[in-house]
N, CA, C and O atoms as CSV, one atom per row, in Angstrom:
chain,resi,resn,atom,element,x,y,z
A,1,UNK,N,N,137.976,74.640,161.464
A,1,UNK,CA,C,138.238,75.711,162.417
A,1,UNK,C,C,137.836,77.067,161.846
A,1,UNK,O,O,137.327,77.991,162.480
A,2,UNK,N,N,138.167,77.037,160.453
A,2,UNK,CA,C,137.844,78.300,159.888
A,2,UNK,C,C,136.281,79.073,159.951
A,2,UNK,O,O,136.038,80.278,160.025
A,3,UNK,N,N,135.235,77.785,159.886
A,3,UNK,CA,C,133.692,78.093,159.694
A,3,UNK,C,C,133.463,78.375,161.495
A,3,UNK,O,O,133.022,79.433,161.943
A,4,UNK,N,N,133.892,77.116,162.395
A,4,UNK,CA,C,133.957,77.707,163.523
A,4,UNK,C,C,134.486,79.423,163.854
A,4,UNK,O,O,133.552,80.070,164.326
A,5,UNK,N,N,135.309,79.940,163.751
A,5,UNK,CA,C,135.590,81.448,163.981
A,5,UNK,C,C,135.044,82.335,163.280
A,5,UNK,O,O,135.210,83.523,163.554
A,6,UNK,N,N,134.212,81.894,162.133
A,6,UNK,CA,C,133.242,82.965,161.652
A,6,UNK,C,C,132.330,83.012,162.302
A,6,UNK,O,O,131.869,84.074,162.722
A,7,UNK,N,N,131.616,81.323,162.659
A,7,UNK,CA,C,130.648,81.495,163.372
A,7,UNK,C,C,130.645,82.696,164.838
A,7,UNK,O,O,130.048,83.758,165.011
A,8,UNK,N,N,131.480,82.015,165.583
A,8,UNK,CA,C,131.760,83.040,166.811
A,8,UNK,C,C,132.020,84.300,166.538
A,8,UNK,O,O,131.597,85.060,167.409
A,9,UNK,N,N,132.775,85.018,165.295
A,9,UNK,CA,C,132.887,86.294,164.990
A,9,UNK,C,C,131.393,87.067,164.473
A,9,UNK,O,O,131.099,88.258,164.370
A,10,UNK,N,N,130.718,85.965,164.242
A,10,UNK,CA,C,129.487,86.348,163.936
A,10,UNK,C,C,128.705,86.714,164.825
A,10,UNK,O,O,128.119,87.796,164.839
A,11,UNK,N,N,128.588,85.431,166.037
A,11,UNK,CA,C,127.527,85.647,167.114
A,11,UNK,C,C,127.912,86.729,167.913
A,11,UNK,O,O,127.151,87.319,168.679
A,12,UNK,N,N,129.359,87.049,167.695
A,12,UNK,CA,C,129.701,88.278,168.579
A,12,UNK,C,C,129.411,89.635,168.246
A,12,UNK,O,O,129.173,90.510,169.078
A,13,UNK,N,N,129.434,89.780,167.059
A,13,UNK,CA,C,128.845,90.545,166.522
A,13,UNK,C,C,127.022,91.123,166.508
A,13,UNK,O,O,126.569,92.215,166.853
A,14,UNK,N,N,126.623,90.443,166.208
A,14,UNK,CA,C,125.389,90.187,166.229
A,14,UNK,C,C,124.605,90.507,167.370
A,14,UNK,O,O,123.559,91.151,167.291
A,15,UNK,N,N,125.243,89.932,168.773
A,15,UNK,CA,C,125.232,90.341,169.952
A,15,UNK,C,C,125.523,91.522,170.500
A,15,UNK,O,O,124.820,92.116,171.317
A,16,UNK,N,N,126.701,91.926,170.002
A,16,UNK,CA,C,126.969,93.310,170.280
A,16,UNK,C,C,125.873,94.664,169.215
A,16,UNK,O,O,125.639,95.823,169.557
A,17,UNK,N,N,125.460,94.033,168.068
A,17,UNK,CA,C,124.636,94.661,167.408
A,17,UNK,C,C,123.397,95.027,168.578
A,17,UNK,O,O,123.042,96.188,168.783
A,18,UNK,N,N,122.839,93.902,169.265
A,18,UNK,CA,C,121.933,93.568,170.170
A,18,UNK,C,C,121.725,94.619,170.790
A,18,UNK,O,O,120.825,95.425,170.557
A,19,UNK,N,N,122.818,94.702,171.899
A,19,UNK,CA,C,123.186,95.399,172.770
A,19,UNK,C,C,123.289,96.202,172.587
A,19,UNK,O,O,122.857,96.717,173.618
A,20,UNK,N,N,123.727,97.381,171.658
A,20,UNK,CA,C,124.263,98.760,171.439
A,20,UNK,C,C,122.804,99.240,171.228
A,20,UNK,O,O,122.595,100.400,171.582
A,21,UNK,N,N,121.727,98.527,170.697
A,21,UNK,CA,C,120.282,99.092,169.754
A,21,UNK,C,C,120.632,98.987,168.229
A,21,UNK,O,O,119.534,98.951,167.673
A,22,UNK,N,N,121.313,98.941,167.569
A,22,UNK,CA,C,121.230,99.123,166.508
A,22,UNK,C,C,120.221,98.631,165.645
A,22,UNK,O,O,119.859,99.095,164.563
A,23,UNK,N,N,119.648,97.232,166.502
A,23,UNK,CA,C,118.439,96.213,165.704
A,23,UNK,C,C,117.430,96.933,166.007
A,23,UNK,O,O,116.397,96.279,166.152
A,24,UNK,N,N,117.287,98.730,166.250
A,24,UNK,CA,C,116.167,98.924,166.757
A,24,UNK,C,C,115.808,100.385,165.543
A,24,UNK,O,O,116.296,101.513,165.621
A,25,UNK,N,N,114.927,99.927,164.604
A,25,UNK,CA,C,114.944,100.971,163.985
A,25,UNK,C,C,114.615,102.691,164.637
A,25,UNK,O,O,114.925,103.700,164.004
A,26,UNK,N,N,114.175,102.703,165.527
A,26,UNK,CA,C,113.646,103.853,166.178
A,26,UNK,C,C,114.600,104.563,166.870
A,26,UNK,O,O,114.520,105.781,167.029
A,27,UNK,N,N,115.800,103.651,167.434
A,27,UNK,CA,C,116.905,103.948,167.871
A,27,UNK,C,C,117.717,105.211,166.713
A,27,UNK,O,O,117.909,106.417,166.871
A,28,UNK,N,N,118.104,104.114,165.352
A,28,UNK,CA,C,118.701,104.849,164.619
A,28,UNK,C,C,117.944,105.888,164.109
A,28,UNK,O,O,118.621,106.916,164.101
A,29,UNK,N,N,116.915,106.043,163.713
A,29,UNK,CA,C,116.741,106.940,163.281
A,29,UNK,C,C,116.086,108.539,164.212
A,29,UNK,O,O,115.729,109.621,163.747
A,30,UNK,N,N,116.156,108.012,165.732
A,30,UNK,CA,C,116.216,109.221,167.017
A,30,UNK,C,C,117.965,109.516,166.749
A,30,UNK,O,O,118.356,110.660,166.981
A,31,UNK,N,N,118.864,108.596,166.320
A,31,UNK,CA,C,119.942,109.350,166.129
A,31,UNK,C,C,120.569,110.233,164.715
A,31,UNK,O,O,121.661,110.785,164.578
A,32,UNK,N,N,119.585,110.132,163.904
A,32,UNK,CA,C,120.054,110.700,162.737
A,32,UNK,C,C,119.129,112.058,162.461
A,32,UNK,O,O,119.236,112.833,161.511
A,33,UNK,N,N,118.432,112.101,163.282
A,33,UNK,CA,C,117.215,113.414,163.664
A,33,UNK,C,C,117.572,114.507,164.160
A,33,UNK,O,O,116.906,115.265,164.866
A,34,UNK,N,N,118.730,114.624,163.769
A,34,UNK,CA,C,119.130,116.390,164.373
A,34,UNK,C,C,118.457,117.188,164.836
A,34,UNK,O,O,118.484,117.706,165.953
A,35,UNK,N,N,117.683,117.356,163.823
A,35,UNK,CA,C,116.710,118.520,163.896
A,35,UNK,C,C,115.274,118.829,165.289
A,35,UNK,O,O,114.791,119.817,165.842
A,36,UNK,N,N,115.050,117.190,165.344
A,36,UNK,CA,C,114.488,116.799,166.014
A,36,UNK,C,C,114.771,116.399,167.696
A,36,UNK,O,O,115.032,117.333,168.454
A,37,UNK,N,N,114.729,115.442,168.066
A,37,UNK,CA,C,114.549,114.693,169.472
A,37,UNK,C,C,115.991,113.707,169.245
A,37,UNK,O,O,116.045,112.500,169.010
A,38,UNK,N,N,116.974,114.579,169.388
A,38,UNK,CA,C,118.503,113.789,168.834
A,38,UNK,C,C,118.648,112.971,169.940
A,38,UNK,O,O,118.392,113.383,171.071
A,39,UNK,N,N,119.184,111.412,169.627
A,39,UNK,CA,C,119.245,110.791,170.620
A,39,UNK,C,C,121.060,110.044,170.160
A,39,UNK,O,O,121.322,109.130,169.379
A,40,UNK,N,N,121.839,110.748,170.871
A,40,UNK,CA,C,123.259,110.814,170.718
A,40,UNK,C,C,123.846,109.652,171.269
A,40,UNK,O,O,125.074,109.612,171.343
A,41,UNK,N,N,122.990,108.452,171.770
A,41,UNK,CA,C,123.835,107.089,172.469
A,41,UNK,C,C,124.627,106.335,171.814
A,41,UNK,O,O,125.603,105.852,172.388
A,42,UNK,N,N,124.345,106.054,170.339
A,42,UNK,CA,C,125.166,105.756,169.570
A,42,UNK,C,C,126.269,106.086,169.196
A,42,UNK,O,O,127.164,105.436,168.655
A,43,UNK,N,N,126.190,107.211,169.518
A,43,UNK,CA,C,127.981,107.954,169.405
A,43,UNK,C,C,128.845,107.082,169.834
A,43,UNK,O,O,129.859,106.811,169.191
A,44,UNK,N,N,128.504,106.462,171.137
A,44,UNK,CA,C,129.102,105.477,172.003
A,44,UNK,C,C,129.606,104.331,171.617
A,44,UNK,O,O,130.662,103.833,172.007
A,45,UNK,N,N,128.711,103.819,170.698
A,45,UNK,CA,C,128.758,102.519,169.856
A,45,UNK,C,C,130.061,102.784,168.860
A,45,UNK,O,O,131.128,102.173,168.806
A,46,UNK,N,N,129.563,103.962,168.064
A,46,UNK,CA,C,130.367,103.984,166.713
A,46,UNK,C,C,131.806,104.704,167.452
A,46,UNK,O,O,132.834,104.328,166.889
A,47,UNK,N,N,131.956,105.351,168.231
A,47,UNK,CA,C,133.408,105.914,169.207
A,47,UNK,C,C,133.826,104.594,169.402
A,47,UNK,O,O,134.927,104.501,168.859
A,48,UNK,N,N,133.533,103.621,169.857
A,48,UNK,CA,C,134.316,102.506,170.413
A,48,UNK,C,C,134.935,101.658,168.985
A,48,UNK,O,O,136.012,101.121,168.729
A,49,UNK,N,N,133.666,101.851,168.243
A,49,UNK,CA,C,133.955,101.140,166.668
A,49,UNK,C,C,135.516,101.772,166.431
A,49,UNK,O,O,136.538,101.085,166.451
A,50,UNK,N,N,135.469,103.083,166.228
A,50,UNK,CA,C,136.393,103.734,165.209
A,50,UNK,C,C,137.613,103.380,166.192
A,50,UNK,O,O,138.677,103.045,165.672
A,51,UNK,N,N,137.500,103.442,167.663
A,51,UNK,CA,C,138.812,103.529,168.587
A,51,UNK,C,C,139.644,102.416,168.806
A,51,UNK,O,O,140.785,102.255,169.238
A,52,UNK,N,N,138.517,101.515,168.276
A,52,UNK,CA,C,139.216,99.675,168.253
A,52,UNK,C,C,140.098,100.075,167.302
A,52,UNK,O,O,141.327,100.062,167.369
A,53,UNK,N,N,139.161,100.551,166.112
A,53,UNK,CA,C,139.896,100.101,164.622
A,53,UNK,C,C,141.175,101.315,164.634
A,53,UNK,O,O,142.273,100.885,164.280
A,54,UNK,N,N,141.134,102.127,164.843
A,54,UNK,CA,C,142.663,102.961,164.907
A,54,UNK,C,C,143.651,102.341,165.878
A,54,UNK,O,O,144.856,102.338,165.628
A,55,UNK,N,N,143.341,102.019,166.554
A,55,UNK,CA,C,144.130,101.132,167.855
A,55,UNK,C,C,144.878,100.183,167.411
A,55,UNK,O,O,146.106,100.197,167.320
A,56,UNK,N,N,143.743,98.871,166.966
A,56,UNK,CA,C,144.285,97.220,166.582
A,56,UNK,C,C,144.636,97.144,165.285
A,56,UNK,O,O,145.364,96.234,164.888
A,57,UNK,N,N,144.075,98.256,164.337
A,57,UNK,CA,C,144.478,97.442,162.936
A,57,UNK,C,C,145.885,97.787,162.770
A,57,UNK,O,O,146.383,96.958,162.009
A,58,UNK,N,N,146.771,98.680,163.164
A,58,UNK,CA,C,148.075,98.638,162.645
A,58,UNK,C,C,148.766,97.267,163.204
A,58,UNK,O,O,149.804,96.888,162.660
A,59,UNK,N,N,148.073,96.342,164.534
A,59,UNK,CA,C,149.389,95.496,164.771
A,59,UNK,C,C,148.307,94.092,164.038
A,59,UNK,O,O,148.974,93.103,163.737
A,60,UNK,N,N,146.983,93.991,163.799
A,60,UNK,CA,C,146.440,93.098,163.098
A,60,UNK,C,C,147.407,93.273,161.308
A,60,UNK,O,O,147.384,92.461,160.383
A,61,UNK,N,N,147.888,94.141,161.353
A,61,UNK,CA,C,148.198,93.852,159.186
A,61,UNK,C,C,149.651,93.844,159.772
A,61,UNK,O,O,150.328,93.902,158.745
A,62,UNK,N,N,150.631,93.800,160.960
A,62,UNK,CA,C,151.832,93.410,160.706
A,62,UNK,C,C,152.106,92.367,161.054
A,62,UNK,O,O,153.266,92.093,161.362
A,63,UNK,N,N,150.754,91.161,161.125
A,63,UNK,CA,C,151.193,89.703,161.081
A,63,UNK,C,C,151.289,89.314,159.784
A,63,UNK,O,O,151.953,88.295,159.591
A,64,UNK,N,N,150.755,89.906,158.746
A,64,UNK,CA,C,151.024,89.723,157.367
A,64,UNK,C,C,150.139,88.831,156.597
A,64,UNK,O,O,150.133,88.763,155.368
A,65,UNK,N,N,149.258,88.029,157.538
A,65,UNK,CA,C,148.108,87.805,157.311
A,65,UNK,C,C,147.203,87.274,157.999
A,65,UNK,O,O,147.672,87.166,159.132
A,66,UNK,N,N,145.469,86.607,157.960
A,66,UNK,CA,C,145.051,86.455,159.383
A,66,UNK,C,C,145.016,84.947,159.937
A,66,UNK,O,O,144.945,83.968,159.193
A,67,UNK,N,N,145.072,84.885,161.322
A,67,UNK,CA,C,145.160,84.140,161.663
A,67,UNK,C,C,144.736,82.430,161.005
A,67,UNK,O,O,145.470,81.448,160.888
A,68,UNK,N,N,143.535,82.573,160.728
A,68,UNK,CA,C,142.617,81.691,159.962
A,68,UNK,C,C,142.835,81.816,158.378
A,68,UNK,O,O,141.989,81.323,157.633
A,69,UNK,N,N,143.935,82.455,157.866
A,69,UNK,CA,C,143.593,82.496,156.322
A,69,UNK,C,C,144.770,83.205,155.608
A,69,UNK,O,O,145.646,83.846,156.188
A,70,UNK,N,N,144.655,82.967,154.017
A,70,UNK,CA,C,145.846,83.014,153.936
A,70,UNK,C,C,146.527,84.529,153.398
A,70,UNK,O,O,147.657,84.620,152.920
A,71,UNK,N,N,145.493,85.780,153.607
A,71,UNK,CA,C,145.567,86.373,153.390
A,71,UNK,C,C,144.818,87.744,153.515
A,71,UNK,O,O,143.625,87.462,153.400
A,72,UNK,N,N,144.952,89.107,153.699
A,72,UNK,CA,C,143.775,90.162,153.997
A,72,UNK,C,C,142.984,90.310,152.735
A,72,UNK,O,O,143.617,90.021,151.720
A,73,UNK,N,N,141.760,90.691,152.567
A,73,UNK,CA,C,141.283,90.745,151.016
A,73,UNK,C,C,140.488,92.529,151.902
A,73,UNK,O,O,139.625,92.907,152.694
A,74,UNK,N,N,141.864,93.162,150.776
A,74,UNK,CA,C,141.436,94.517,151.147
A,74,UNK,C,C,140.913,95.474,149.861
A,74,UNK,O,O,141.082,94.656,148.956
A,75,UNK,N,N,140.476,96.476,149.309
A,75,UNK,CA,C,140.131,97.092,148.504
A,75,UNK,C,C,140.883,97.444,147.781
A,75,UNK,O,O,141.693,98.118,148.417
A,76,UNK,N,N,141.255,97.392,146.327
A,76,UNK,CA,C,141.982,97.617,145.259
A,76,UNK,C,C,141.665,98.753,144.727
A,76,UNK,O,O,142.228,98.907,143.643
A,77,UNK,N,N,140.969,99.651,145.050
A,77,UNK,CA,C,140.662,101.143,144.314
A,77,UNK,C,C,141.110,102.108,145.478
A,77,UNK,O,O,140.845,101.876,146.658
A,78,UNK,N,N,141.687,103.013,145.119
A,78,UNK,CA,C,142.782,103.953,146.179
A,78,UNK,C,C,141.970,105.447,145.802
A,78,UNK,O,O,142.578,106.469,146.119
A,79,UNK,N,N,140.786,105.577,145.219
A,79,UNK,CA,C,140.418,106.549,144.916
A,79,UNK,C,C,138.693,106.943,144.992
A,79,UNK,O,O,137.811,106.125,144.728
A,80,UNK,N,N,138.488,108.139,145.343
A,80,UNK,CA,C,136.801,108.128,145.607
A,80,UNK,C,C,136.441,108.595,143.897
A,80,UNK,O,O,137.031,109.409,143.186
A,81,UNK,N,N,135.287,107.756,143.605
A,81,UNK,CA,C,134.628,108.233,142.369
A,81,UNK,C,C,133.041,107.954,142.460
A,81,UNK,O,O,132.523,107.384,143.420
A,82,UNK,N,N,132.074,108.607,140.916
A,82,UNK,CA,C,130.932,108.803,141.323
A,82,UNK,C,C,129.638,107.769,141.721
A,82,UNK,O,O,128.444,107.956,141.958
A,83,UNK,N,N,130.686,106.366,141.657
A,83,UNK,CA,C,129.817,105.053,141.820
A,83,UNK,C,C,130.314,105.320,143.138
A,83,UNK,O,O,129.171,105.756,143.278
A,84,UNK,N,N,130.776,105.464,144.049
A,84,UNK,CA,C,131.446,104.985,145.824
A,84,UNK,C,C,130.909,106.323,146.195
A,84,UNK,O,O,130.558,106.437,147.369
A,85,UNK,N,N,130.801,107.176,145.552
A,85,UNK,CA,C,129.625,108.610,146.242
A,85,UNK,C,C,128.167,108.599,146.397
A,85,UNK,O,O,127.411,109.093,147.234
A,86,UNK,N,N,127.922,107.583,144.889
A,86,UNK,CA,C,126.186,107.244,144.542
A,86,UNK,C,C,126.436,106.292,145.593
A,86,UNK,O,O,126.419,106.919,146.653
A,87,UNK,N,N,126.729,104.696,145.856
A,87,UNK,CA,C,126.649,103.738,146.671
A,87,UNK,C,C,126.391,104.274,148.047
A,87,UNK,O,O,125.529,103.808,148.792
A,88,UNK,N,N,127.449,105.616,148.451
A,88,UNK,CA,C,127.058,105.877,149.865
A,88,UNK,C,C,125.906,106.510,150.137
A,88,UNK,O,O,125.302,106.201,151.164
A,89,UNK,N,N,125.485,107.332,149.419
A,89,UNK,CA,C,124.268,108.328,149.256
A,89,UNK,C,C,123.317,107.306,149.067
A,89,UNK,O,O,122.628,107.384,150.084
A,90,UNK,N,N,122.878,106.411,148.384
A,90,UNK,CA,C,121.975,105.057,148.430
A,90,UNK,C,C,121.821,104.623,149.404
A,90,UNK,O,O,120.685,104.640,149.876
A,91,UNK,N,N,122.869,104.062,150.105
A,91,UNK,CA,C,122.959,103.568,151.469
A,91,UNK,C,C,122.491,104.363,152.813
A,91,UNK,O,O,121.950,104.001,153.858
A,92,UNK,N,N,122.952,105.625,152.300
A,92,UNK,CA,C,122.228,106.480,153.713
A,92,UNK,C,C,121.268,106.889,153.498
A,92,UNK,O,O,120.569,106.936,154.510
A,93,UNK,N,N,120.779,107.270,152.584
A,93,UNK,CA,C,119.068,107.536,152.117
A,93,UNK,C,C,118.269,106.203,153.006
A,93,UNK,O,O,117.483,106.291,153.949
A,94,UNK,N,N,118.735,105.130,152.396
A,94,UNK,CA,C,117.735,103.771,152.778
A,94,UNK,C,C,117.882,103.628,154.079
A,94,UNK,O,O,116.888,103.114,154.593
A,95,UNK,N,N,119.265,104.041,155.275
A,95,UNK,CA,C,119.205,103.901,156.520
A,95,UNK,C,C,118.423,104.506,156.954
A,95,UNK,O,O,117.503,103.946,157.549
A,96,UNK,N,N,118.474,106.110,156.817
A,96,UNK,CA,C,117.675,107.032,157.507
A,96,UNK,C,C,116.303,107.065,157.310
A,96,UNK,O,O,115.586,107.591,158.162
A,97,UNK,N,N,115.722,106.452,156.049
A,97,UNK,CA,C,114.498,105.973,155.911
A,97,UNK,C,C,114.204,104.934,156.591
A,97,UNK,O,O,113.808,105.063,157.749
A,98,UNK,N,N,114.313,103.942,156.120
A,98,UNK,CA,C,113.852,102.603,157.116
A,98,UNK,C,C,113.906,102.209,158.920
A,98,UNK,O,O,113.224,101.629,159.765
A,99,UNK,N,N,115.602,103.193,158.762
A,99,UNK,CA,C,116.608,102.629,160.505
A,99,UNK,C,C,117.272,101.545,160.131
A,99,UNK,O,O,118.369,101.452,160.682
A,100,UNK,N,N,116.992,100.641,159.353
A,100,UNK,CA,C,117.819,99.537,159.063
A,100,UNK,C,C,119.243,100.324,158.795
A,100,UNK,O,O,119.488,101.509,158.567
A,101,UNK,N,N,120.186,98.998,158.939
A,101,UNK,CA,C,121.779,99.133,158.381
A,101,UNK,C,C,121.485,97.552,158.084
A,101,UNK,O,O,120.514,97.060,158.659
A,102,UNK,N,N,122.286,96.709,157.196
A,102,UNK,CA,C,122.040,96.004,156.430
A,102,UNK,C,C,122.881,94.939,157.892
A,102,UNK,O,O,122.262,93.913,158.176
A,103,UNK,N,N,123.674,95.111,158.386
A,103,UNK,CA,C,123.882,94.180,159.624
A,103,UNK,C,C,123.092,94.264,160.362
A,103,UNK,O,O,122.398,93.297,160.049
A,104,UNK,N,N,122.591,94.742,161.222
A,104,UNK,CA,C,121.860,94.844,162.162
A,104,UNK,C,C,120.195,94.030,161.603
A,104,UNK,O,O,119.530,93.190,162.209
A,105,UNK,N,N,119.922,94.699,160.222
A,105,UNK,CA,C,118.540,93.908,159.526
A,105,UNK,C,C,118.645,92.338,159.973
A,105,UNK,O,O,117.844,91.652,160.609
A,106,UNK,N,N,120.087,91.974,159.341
A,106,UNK,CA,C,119.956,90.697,159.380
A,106,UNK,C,C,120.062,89.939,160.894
A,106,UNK,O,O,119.710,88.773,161.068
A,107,UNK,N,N,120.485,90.613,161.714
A,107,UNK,CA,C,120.159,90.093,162.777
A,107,UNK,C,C,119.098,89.937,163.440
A,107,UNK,O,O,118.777,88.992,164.160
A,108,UNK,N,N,118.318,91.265,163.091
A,108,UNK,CA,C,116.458,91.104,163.120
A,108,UNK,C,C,115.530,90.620,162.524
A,108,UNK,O,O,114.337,90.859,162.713
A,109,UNK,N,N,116.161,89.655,161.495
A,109,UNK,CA,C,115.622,88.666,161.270
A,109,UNK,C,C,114.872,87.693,161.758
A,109,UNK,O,O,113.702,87.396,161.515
A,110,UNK,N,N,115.704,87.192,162.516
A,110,UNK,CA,C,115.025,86.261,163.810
A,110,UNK,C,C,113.824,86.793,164.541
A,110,UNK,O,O,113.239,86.186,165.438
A,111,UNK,N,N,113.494,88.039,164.056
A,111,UNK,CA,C,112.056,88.299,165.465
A,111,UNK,C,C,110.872,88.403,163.904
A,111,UNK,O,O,111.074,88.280,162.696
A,112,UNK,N,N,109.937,88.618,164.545
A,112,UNK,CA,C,108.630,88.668,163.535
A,112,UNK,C,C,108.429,89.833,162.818
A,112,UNK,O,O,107.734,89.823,161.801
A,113,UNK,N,N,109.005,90.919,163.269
A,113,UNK,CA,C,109.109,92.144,162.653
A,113,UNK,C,C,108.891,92.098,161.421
A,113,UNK,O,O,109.799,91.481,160.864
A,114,UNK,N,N,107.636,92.681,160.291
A,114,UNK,CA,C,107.575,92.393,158.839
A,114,UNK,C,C,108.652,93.664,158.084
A,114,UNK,O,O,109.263,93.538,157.023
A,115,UNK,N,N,108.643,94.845,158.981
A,115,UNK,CA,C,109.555,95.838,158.359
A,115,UNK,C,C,110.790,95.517,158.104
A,115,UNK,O,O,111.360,96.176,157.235
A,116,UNK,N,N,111.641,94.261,158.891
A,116,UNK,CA,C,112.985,93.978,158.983
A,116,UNK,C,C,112.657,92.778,157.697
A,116,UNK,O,O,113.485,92.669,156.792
A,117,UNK,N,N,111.740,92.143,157.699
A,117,UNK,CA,C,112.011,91.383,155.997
A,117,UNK,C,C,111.336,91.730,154.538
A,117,UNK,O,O,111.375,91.108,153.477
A,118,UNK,N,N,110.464,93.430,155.037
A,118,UNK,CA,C,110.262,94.036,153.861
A,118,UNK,C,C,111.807,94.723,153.384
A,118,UNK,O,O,112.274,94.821,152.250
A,119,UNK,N,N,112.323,95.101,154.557
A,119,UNK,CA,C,113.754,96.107,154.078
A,119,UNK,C,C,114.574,94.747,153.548
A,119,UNK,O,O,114.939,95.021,152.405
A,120,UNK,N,N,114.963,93.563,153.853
A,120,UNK,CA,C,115.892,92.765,153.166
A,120,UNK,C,C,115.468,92.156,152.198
A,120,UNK,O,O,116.307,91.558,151.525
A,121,UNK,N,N,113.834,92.080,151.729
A,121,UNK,CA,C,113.743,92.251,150.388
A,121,UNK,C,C,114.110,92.940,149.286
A,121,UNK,O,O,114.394,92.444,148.196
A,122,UNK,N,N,114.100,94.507,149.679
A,122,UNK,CA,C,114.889,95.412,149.158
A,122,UNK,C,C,116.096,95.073,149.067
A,122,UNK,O,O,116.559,94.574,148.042
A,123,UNK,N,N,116.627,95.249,149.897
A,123,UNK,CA,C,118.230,95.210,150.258
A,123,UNK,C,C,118.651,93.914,149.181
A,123,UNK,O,O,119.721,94.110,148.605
A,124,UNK,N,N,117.905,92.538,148.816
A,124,UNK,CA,C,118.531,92.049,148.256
A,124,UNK,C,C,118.228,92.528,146.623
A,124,UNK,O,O,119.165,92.367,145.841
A,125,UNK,N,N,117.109,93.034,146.161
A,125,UNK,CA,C,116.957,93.872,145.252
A,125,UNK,C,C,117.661,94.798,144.913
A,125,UNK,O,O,117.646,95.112,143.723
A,126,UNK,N,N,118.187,95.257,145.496
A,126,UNK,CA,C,119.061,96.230,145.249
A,126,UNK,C,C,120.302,96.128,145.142
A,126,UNK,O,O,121.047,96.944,144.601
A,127,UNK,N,N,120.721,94.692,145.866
A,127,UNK,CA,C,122.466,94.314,145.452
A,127,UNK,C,C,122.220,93.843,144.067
A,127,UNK,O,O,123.088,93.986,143.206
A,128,UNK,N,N,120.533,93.025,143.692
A,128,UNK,CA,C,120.782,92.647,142.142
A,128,UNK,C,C,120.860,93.361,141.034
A,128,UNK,O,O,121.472,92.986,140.033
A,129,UNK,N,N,120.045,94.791,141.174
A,129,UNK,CA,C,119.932,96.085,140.454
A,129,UNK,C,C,121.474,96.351,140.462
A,129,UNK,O,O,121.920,96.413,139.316
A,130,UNK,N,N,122.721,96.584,141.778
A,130,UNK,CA,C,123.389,97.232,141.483
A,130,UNK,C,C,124.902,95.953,140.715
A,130,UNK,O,O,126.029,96.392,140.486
A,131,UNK,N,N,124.520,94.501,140.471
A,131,UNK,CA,C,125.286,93.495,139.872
A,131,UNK,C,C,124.979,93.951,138.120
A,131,UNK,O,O,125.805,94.305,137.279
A,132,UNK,N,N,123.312,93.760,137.971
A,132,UNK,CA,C,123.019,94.131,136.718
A,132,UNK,C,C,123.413,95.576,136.447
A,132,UNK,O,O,124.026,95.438,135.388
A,133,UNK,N,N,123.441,96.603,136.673
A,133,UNK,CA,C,123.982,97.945,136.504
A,133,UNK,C,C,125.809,97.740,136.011
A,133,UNK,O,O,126.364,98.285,135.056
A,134,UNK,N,N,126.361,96.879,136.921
A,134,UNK,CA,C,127.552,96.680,136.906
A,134,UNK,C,C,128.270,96.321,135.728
A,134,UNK,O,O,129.373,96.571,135.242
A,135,UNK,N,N,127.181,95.592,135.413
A,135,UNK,CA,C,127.953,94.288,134.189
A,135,UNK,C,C,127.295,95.169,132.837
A,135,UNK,O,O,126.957,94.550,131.829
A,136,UNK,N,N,127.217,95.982,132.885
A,136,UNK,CA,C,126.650,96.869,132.044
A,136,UNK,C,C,127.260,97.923,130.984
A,136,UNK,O,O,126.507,98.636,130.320
């Protein structure tokens, strides 16, 4: 049951990735173009994101754990430092360059697009750069 509800949490996802544009690099990056030809639809996307998650997560963590499992696996560092400042600054550099977000890539997988499996070449290059950096 457990692989079943990922699956479906997946395809729902994925789908809704679909739908919003996000699999569309041209999309994101008409929205990160201020300066330019700002294309503000996404607001829409990420407003609904943030309004779920302020909404549902206080009565999702007072079941005490999730439905499917035996427990939340939440973040153990309570503090911002200069690896979680570099990581984000990495991360948004490579969005606003490419348009990729590393969900949405992988959902564009499935089409022929060579830019969506030049960027997850990277992308997996770069989780190995930042394992080897780690252990360092």
């Amino acid at each position: 049951m457990h692989l079943l509800s990922a699956f479906v949490c997946g395809a729902v996802f994925a789908l809704g990735l679909g739908l919003a544009g996000m699999t569309q690099p041209e999309k994101i990056i008409g929205f990160l173009d201020l300066a330019g030809s700002w294309d503000p639809s996404l607001m829409l996307v990420m407003g609904g994101a943030v309004g779920m998650t302020f909404t549902l997560f206080p009565h999702v963590f007072k079941r005490g754990a999730p439905v499917w499992g035996n427990g939340f696996d939440l973040p153990t560092r309570k503090y911002v430092d200069v690896r979680l400042i570099g990581g984000a600054a990495i991360f948004g550099i490579g969005w606003g360059l490419s348009g990729y977000c590393p969900g949405p890539a992988v959902v564009s997988l499935v089409t022929a697009d060579q830019g969506v499996w030049v960027f997850a070449a990277c992308l997996l290059g770069g989780l190995a750069m930042g394992r080897w950096l780690n252990t360092r």
